[in-house]
C-alpha positions in Angstrom: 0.0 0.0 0.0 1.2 3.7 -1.0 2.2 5.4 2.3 0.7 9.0 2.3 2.1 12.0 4.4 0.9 15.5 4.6 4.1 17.0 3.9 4.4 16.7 -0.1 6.5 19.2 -0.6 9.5 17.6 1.7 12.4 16.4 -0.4 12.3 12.4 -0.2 16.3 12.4 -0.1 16.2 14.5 3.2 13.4 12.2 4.7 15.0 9.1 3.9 18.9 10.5 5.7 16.8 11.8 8.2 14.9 8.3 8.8 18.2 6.1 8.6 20.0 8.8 11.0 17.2 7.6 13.9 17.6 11.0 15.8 17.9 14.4 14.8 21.0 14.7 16.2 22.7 12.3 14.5 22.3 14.9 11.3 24.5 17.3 10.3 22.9 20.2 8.3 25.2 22.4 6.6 23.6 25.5 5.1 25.7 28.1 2.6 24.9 31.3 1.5 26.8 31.6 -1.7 28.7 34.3 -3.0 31.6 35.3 -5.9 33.9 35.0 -3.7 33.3 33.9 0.0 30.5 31.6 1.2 29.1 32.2 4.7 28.8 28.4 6.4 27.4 27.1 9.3 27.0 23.6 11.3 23.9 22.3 12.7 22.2 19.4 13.8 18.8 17.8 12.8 17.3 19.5 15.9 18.4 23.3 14.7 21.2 23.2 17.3 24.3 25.6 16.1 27.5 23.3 16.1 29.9 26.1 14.7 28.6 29.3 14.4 28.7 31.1 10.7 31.6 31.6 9.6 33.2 32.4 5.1 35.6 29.9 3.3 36.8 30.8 -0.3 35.0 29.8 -3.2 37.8 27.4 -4.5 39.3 24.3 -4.1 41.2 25.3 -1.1 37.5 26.2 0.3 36.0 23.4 -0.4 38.8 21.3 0.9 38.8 23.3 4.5 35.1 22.9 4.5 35.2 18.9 4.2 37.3 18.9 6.6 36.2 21.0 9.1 32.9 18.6 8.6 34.5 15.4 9.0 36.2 16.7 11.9 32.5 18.2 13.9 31.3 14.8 12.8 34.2 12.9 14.9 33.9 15.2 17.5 29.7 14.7 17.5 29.6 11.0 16.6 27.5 11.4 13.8 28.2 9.3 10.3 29.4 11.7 7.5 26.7 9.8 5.3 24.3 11.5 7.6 25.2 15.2 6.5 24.0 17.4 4.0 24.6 20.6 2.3 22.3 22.8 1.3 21.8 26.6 -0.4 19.3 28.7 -2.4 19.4 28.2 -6.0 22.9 28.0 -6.9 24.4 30.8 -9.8 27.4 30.2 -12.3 29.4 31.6 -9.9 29.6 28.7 -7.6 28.1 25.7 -9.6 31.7 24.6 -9.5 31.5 24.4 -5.6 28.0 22.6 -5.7 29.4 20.1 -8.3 32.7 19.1 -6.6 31.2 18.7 -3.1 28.4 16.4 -5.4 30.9 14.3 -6.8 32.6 14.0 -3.8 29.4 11.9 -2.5 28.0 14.7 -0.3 24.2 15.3 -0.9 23.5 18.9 -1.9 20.0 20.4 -2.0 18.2 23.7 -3.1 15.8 25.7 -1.4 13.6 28.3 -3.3 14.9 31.6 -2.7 11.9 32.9 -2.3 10.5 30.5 0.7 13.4 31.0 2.3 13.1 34.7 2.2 9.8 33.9 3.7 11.8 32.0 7.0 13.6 34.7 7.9 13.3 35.5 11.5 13.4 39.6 10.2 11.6 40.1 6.9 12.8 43.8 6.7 16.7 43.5 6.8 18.5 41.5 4.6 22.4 40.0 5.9 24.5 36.8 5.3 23.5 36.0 8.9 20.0 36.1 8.5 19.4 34.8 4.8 21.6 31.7 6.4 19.4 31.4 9.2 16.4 31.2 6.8 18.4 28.3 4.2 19.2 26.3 7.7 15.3 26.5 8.2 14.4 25.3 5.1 16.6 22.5 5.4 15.5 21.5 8.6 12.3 21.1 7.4 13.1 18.7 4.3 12.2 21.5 2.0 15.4 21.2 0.3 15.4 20.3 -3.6 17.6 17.2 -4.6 16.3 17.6 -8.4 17.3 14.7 -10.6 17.9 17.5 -13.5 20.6 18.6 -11.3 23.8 16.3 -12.4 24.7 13.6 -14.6 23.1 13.3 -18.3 20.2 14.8 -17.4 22.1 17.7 -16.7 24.3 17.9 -19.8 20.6 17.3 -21.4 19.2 20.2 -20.0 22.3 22.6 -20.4 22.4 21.8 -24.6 18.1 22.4 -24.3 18.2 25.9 -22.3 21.5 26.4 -24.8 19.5 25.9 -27.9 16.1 27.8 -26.6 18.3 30.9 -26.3 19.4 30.4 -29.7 16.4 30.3 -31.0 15.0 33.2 -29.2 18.2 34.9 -30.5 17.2 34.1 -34.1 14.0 35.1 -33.9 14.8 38.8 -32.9 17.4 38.4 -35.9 14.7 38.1 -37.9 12.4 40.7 -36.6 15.5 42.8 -37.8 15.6 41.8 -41.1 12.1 42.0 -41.7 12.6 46.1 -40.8 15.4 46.8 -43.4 13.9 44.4 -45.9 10.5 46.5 -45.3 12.8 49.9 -46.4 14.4 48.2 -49.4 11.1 45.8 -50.8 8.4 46.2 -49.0 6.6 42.9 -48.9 9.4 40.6 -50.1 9.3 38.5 -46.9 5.5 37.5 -48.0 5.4 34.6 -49.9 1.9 35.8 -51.6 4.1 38.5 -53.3 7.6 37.2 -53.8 6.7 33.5 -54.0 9.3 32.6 -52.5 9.2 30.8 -48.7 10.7 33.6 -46.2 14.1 33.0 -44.8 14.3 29.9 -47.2 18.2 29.1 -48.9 16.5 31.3 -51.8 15.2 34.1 -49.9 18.8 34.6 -47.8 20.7 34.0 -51.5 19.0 37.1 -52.8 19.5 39.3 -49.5 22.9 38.8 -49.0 24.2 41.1 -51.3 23.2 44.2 -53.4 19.5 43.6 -52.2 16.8 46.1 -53.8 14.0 46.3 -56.0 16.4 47.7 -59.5 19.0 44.8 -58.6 15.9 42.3 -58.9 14.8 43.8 -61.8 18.0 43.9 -63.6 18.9 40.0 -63.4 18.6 38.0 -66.6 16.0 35.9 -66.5 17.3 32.7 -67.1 20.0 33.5 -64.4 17.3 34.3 -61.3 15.9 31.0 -62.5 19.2 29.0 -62.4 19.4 30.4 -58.6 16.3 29.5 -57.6 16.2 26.4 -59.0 19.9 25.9 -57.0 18.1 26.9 -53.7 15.6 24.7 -54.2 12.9 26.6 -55.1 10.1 24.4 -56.7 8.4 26.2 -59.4 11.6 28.3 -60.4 10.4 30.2 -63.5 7.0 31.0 -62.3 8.8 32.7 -59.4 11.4 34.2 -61.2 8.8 35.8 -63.2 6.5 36.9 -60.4 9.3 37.9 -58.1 10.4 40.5 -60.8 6.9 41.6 -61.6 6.3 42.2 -58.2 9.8 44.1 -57.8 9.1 46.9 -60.6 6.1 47.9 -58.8 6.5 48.6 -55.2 7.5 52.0 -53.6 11.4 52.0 -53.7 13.7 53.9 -50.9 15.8 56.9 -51.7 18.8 56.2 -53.1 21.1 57.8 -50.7 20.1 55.3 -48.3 20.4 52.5 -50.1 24.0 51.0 -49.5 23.8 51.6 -45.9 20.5 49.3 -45.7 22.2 46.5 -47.9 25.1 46.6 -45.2 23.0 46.3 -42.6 21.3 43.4 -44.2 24.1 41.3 -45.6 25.5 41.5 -41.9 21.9 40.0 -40.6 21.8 37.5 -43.3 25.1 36.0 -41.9 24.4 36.5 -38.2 21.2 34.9 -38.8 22.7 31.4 -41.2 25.1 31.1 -37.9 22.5 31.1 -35.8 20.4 28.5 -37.8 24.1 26.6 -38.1 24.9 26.2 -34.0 21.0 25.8 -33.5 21.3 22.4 -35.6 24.5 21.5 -34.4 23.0 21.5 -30.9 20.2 19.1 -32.2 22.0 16.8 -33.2 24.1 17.1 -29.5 21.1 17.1 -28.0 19.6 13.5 -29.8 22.5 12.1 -28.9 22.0 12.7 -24.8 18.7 12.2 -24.6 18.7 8.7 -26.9 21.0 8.0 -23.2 17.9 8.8 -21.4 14.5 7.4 -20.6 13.2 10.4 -22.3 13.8 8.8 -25.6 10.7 6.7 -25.4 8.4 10.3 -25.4 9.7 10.4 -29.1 7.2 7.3 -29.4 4.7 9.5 -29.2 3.3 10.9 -32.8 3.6 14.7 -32.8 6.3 14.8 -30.5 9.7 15.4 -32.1 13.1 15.6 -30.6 13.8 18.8 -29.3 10.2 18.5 -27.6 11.1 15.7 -26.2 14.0 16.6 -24.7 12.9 19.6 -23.0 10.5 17.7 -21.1 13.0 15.0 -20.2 15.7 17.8 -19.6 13.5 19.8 -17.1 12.0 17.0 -15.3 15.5 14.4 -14.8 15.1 11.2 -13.9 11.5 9.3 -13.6 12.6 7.4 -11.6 13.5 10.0 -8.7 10.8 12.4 -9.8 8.2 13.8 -7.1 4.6 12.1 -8.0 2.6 13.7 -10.3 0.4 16.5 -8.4 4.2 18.1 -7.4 5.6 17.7 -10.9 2.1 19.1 -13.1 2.2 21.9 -9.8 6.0 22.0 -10.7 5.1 22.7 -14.5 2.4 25.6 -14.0 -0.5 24.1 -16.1 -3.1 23.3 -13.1 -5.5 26.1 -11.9 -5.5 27.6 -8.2 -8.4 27.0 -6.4 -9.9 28.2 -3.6 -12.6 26.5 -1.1 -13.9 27.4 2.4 -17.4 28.1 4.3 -17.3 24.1 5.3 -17.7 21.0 2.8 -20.8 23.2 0.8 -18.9 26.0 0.6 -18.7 27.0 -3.5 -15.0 26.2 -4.6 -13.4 29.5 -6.7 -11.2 28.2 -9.8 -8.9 31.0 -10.3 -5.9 31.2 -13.6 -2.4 29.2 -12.8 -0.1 30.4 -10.3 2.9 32.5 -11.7 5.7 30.6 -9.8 6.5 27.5 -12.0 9.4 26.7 -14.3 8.5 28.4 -17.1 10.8 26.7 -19.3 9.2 22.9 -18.5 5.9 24.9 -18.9 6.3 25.8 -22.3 7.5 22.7 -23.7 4.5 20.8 -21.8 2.1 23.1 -23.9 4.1 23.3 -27.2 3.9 19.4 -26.6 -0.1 19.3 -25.7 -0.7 21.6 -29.0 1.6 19.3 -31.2 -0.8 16.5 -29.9 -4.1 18.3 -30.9 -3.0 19.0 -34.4 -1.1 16.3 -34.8 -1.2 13.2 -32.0 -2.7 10.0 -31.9 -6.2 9.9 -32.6 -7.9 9.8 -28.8 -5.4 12.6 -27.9 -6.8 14.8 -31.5 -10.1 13.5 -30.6 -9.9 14.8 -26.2 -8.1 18.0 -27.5 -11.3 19.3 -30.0 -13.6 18.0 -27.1 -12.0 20.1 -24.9 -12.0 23.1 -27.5 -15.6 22.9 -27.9 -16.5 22.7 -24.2 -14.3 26.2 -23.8 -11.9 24.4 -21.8 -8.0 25.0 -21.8 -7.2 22.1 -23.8 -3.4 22.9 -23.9 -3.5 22.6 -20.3 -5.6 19.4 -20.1 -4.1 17.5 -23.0 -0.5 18.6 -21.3 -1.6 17.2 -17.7 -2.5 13.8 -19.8 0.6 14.1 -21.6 2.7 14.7 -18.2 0.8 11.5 -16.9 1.5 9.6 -20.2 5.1 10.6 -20.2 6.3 9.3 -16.9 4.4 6.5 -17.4 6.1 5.6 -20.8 9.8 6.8 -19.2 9.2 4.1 -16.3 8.0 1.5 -17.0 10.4 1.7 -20.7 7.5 1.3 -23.4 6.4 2.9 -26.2 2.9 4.4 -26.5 0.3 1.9 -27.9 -3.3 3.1 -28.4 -6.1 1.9 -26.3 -7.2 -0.9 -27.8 -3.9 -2.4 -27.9 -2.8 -2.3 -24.1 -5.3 -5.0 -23.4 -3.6 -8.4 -22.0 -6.6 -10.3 -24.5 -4.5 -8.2 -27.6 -3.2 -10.9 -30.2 0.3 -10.5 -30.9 0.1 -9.9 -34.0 -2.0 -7.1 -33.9 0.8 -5.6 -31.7 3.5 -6.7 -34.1 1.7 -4.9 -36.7 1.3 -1.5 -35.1 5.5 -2.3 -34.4 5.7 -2.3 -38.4 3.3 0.4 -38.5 5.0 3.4 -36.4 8.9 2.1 -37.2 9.5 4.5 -40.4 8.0 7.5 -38.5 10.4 6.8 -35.2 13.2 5.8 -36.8 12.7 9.4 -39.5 12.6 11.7 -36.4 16.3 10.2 -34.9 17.8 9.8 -38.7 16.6 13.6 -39.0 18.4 14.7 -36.3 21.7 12.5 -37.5 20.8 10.3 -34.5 20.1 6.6 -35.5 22.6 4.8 -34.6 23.1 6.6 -30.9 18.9 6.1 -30.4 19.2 2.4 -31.1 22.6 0.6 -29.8 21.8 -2.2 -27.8 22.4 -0.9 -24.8 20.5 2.6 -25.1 16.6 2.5 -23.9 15.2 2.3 -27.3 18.2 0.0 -28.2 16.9 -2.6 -25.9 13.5 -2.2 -26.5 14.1 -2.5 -30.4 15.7 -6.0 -29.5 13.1 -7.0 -27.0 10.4 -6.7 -29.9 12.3 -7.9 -32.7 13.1 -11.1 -30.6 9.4 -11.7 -29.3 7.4 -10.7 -32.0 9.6 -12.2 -34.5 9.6 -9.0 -36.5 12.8 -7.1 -38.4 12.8 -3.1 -37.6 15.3 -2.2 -40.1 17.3 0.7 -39.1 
């Protein structure tokens, strides 16, 4: 039977060192209040009582080293296992990830605590000093509200580093192209709009013609024959209808003065390059980024139809391992996508559903709904089928359809299998009908990894979707091809 506790919100790591400890003062709690260049540290026991009072050590190896000593020395002194302490500090800054990592992989547990809560702890709420922001951490700690998040090291960490990495990029890119669409809109207006041009914006064709000597005379001027040859180069598919359009369209809009001319072809030419190396490292960290997360359990949310690889991943990268993941009230809380409510007046009081709260991770939040929208247009059929039902009853359905999809997804990353429709998850299913689905979704799986140059790492033997691959093959008697 599931044992149930009233404190959800209590890190399971802390409970469980706190459990094997016996006693509260067989714990050693070490808060830090981090800084560029010296922490302020203090010692104390499960029961709040001050060992060592604070005091700063470097932020560098010579720190670090004087801190675990300094530890395993109080712990001698106290009688109390080192396996029994724990560090602990709000959320942790570039500055001294190094620190947080190298005590980590020294075996120490680390854990987090919300800045904000632990503002809230403070025994002074006006003032604001190392002393008393340490005094509010220590609290936290103390009261297993600490954060051990499995996103915090191994792959799942290097997974979620490329992800954030890559969403930056592409925010990058997109205000690159904002820019380009204002100088283009000064030397031809409209050019960016496929209804006038024909030709798909920010396509190889599109950036060909606006890298150099871009304006409405320069379009006008080029043989025929020649637009059409570069077109057709760039892949363009109906090149001399284009050609012919793109030209027509160029003799007739309102041109910019001439005087200002060179200075706006500069300025573009610059974009168009700042924007293809963009576009380059945003690939490149694709393919990175297929490659860790066919490492992960993660890899089995690709099963899903409408959900690609960089969706995926961002789910995977934000929420670490299943396996050590809070149940799935914390993690859809976690993800911002469940509405506050509000009840009181006794058990027939009228309960007040009010918009979702503001403090989530906004990062895992918008890959849960990009995900839940790719599943309405796109997902298997009961997933399309829930998502209009939930459009027509003037429900969020991005919301609802990315609860279902959170549930789905740990499910799938668990228990290692691939998503199979209703009808097929029952024990009475022939196997062949399985085998056939198998057959059925292999192309589209194995075209999202070969897309993303990927193949081979998604499916080696030893990889998730490797051994699953194998598992099939060998029961069902079936050859996925790779």
């Amino acid at each position: 039977m599931k044992k149930k506790n009233i404190y959800v919100n209590q890190s399971q790591e802390l409970l469980t060192l706190f459990e094997e400890a016996g006693n509260g003062a067989k714990v050693m709690c070490v808060p830090i209040d981090y800084a560029k260049k010296d922490h302020v540290v203090m010692f104390c026991n499960g029961h709040g009582h001050i060992f060592r009072k604070p005091f700063s050590i470097k932020n560098s190896p010579e720190g670090i080293e004087y801190l675990t000593e300094q530890v395993i020395r109080s712990c001698s002194h106290r009688r109390i296992d080192p396996k029994h302490v724990f560090f602990g500090g709000e959320d942790v800054g570039s500055y001294a990830e190094n620190f947080v990592n190298t005590l980590r992989s020294g075996g120490w547990i680390v854990a987090g605590v919300n800045a904000h809560d632990a503002k809230e702890q403070r025994a002074n709420l006006q003032a604001s000093t190392d002393r008393l922001d340490l005094m509010g951490i220590a609290s936290m700690l103390l009261n297993r509200r600490g954060n051990c998040s499995p996103a915090q090291s191994g792959i799942y960490r290097n997974l979620r580093t490329l992800v954030r990495h890559r969403r930056k990029l592409v925010v990058m890119s997109t205000e690159v192209k904002n820019r380009i669409h204002t100088v283009v809109d000064r030397l031809l207006p409209g050019f960016l709009n496929e209804k006038n041009s024909g030709i798909l914006p920010f396509s190889k064709s599109s950036l060909f013609l606006m890298q150099d000597r871009f304006s409405p005379s320069q379009i006008r001027r080029r043989k025929r024959h020649k637009l059409i040859e570069i077109l057709h180069r760039y892949g363009t598919a109906t090149p001399e209808s284009t050609a012919a359009k793109l030209q027509e369209y160029a003799a007739r809009v309102l041109n910019t003065p001439d005087e200002y001319i060179t200075t706006l072809q500069v300025s573009l030419a610059q974009h168009v390059k700042h924007f293809r190396c963009l576009q380059d490292s945003i690939n490149h960290l694709k393919n990175e980024i297929a490659v860790w997360l066919a490492q992960t359990q993660g890899a089995f949310l690709t099963t899903l139809r409408g959900i690609g690889i960089v969706l995926a991943a961002g789910v995977s990268a934000e929420t670490g391992n299943p396996h050590e993941q809070k149940p799935l009230n914390n993690l859809v809380s976690y993800s911002g996508i469940i509405p506050r409510v509000k009840q009181t007046g006794g058990p027939e009081g009228k309960t007040y559903t009010g918009k979702v709260a503001k403090r989530c991770n906004r990062i895992l939040k918008d890959y849960v709904v990009q995900s839940a929208n790719h599943l309405g247009l796109h997902g298997p059929e009961d997933l399309m089928a829930d998502y209009k039902r939930r459009e027509a009853a003037e429900q969020h359905a991005d919301f609802g359809i990315g609860r279902r999809y959170l549930r789905m997804g740990m499910c799938l990353m668990r228990t290692s299998q691939i998503y199979m429709p209703q009808r097929l998850r029952n024990t009475e299913v022939k196997p062949e009908e399985r085998a056939g689905y198998y057959l059925m979704i292999w192309p589209s799986l194995r075209e999202k990894w070969n897309k993303a140059d990927a193949l081979e790492a998604a499916f080696e033997k030893d990889r998730p979707l490797g051994r699953w691959r194998s598992m099939v093959q060998e029961l069902y008697e079936i050859k996925l091809k790779l």
